[in-house]
N, C-alpha and C positions, 0 to 999 in steps of 0.2 A: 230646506230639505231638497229642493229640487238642485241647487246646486253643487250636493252631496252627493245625488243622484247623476250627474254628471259626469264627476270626477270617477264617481265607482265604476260608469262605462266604461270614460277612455284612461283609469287606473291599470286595466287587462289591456293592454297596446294589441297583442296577440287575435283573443276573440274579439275584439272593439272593430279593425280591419275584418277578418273574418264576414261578422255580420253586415259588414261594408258592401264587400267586394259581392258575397252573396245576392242581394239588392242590388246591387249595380249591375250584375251581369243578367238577374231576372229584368231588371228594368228596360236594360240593353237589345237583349233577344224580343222580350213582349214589342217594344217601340218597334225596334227596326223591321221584326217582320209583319208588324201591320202595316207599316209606312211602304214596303213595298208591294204586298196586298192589292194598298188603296192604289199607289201609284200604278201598279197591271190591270187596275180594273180603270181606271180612268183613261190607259190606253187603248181598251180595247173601242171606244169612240171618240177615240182623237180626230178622226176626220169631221166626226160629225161638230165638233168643239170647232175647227178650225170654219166651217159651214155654217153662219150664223145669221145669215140674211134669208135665208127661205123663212117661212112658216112652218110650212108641211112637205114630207116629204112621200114621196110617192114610189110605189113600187108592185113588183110582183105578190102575191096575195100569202105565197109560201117563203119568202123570207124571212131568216129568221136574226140576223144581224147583222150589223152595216158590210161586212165582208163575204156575206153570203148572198153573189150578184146571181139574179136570175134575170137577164135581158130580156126585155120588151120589145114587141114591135115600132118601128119610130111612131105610127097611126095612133098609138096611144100616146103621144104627146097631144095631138088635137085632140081627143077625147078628152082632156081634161082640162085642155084650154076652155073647152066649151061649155065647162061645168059653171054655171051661177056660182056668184062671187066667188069666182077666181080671178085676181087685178094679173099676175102673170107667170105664167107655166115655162121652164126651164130646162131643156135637157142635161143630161150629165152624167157620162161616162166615165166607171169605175173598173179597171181591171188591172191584170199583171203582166206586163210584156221585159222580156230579156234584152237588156242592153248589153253590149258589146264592147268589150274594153281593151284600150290600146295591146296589153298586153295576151291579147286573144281569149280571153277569161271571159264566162258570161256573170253577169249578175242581175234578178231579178227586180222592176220596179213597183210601183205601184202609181199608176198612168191615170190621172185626173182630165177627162177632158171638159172645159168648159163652152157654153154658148158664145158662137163665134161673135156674135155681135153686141154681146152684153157681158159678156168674161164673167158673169156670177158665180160664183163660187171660187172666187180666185184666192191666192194666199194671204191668209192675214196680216202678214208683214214683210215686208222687202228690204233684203239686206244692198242690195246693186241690182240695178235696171229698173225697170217700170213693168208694170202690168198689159197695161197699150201695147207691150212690143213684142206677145204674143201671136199680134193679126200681124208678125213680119213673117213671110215665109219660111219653113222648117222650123221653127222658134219653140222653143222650149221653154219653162221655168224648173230649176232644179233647188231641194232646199238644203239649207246649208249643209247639216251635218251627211245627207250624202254625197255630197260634191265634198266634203272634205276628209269622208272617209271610204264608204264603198262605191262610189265613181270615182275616185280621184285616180290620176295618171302617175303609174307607179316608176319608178326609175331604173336604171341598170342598178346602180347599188342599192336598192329595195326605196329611198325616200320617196315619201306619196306628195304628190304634188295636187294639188283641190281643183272641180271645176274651176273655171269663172269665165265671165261672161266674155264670147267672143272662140270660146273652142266649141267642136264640136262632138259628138258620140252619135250613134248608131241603133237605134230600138227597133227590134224587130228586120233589120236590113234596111234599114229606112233612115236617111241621114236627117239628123236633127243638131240644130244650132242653141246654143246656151243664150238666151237675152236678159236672163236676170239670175240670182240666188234669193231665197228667202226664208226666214222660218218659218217651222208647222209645229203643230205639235205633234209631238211622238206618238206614234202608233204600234198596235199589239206585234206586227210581224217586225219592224224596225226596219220596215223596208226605205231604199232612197224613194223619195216623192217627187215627180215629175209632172208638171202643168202643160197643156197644150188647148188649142181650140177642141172643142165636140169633133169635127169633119177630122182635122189631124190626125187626131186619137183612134177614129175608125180607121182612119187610114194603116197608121201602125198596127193595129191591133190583129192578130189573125181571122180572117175571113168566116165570117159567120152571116147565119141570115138574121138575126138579134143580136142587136148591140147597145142600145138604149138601156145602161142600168138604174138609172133613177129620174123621177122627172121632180123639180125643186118647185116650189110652189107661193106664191105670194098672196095671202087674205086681200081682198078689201078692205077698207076703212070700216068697221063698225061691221064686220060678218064674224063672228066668233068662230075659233080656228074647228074645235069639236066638231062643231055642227058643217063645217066644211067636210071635215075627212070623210063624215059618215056621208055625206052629199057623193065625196068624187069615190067612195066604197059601193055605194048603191047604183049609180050612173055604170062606171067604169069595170066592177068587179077588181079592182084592184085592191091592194092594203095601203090607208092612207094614215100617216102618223103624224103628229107635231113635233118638233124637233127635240122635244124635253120627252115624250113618248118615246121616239127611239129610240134616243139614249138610255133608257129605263128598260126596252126591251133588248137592246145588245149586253148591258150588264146585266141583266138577267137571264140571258142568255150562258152567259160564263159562268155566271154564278150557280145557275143550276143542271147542268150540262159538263161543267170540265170538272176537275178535281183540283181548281185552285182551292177553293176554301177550307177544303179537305188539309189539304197539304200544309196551307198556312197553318190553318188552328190547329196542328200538331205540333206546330215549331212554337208557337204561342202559349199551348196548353205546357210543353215541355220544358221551358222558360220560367212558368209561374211555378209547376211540380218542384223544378229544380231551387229554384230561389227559395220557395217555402221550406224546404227539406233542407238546405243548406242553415238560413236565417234563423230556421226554427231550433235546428239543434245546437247550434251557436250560441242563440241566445239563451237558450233552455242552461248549457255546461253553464255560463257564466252566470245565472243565475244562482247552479247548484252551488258555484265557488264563489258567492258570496252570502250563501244563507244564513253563515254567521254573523254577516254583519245585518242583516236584516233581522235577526233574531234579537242581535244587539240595542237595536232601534226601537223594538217592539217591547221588548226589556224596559226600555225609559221611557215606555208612554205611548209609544208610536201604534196607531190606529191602522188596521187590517185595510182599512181606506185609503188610507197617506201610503201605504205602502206599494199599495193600487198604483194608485197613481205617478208616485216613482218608476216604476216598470213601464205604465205607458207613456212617460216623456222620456225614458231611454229608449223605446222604440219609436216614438214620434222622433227623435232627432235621429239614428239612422237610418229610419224610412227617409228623411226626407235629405237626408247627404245621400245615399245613395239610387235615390230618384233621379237627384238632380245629375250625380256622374253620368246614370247611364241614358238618361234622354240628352244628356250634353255628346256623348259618344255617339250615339245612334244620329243625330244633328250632324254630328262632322264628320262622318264617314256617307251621308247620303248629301253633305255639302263638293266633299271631295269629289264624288262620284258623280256629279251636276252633268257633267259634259259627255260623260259614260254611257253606255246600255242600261246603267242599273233603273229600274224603274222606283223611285223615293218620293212620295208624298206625303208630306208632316202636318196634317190640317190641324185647329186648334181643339175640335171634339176626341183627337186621336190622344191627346196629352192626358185628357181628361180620364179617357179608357185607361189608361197604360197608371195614372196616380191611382185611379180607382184597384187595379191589381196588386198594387207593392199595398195601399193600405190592408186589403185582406192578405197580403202576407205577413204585414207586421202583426195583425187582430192576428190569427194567429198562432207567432211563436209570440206573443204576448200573453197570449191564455193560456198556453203551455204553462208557463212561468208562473204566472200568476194563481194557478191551480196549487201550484208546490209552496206558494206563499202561503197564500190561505190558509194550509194545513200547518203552517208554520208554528212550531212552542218555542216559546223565547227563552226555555228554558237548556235550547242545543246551544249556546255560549256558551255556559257551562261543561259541557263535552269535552271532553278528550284534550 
């Protein structure tokens, strides 16, 4: 029976695709626009991802996410050096300064400075130069995809030619030399990422009496990090986080403040409406255009059960063809787009979400069907 059940599907070639393509394209939409979702929400703490050696991170009391710098006096770095168990306190300057590009165009960065004598906070990974050769005068670290997109030196006939180590650019009116490229990971503005000493960074930076935006922070062995922040909170009056905390409050931040979610779960909600309404009524005609052979079935014996069940292994089979199209399409359109702006991340609980929605749209245009069965007399062969 089941492989009678089969045949009756892909016998109608017509609605068999139909119900296909329906599911695939909800499958399609629901995936990819979670995948990019997750992917916007994970850059909105990309620096903090790339930041992974502090403990704690320290700041002004009213910030509310890693890009919302409110500078410090430098004197609140020794305040918090001098907090019990703290092994070692870190400054680290986070802002925006305009780089200056051969062809007279400014483009905005995002200007990391690190502790000149410990480089903490430096880039994850180095694609050309060293980290050391930051303490060389004017020295920069620039990371890849903006030295090979919006830093790179553009030509007379438009071809963009990429930093690389050993040219120079201009921050703020301030000459600086390239000593290394590296990757970061991407972050919410898409800004180019620029590394330099802490002192550098003030240097560039426009003239303020606060410059200090964050101070990084190292436990001792055996002081649990909590009981730290609430230590350098109560001392210091500042706000002190662990580094899994502020990523919790910068994506919460978004999450509850912008209108990403909003936005996505319309494109998601309109994904699942659409797939259902298509799948559903698809499956529904073609069931109506085989009622006589269902009535046929039930004619020789066949059990209101057994017929059940026919229905729901023709919709288990294409729930699960076109699951697998359209997580396979949403997969290689956010493979393609790897090196792009596009923001795509496909974790394994997201797969799960996305089977979980094509199964309640098979359930259903299944019970659609299955409603018209039930009521089924085996006596419509007979008919006409």
């Amino acid at each position: 029976m089941n492989l009678i059940a089969i045949k009756m599907l892909v016998g109608d070639r017509a609605k068999y695709l139909g119900i296909i393509m329906g599911l695939t394209f909800a499958s399609l939409l629901i995936t990819q626009q979670m995948a990019i979702f997750v992917g916007l929400i994970v850059r909105t703490y990309g620096t903090l991802s790339d930041l992974g050696l502090p403990d704690i991170w320290v700041m002004d009391s009213q910030v509310q996410f890693i890009d919302d710098v409110k500078p410090l006096q430098d004197t609140q770095l020794l305040r918090v050096r001098g907090v019990d168990g703290v092994k070692w306190a870190m400054p680290l300057y986070k802002g925006s300064i305009r780089a200056r590009l051969d062809n007279g165009t400014f483009q905005t960065c995002m200007v990391l400075g690190l502790d000149d004598a410990t480089l903490i906070g430096g880039p994850p990974e180095m694609v050309d130069g060293r980290i050391a050769d930051l303490r060389r005068s004017e020295a920069v670290i620039v990371d890849a995809v903006g030295a090979a997109d919006k830093l790179a030196r553009i030509l007379p006939n438009g071809t963009k030619v990429p930093l690389k180590v050993g040219d120079t650019m201009e921050l703020n009116d301030h000459r600086a030399i390239v000593v290394g490229i590296c990757n970061v990971t991407r972050t919410w503005q898409s800004l180019p990422v620029v590394y330099t000493t802490y002192s550098r960074a003030t240097t560039f930076a426009p003239q303020e009496r606060k410059l200090l935006s964050f101070v990084l922070v190292k436990a001792k062995p055996g002081v649990a990090q909590a009981t730290l922040c609430q230590r350098i909170s109560s001392q210091t009056g500042l706000g002190a986080y662990t580094h899994d905390q502020f990523k919790r409050k910068t994506r919460d931040y978004f999450l509850e403040r912008t209108g990403i979610p909003i936005n996505f779960g319309i494109s998601v909600a309109l994904g699942f409406i659409v797939g259902t309404a298509i799948a559903g009524q698809t499956f529904y005609n073609f069931t109506l255009d085989n009622l006589r052979y269902f009535g046929a079935l039930k004619a020789m014996g066949a059990g209101t059960g057994l017929l059940l069940r026919m229905i729901l292994l023709q919709s288990v089979m294409v729930g699960f063809i076109g699951y697998g199209l359209g997580v396979g399409a949403a997969s290689l359109m956010g493979w393609l787009g790897r090196n792009s702006e596009l923001a795509f991340l496909l974790p394994w609980w997201q797969l799960l979400l996305s089977a979980g929605a094509v199964v309640l749209i098979c359930m259903f245009a299944s019970l659609i069907s299955m409603r018209k069965v039930m009521k089924l007399e085996p006596a419509i062969v007979f008919k006409g």
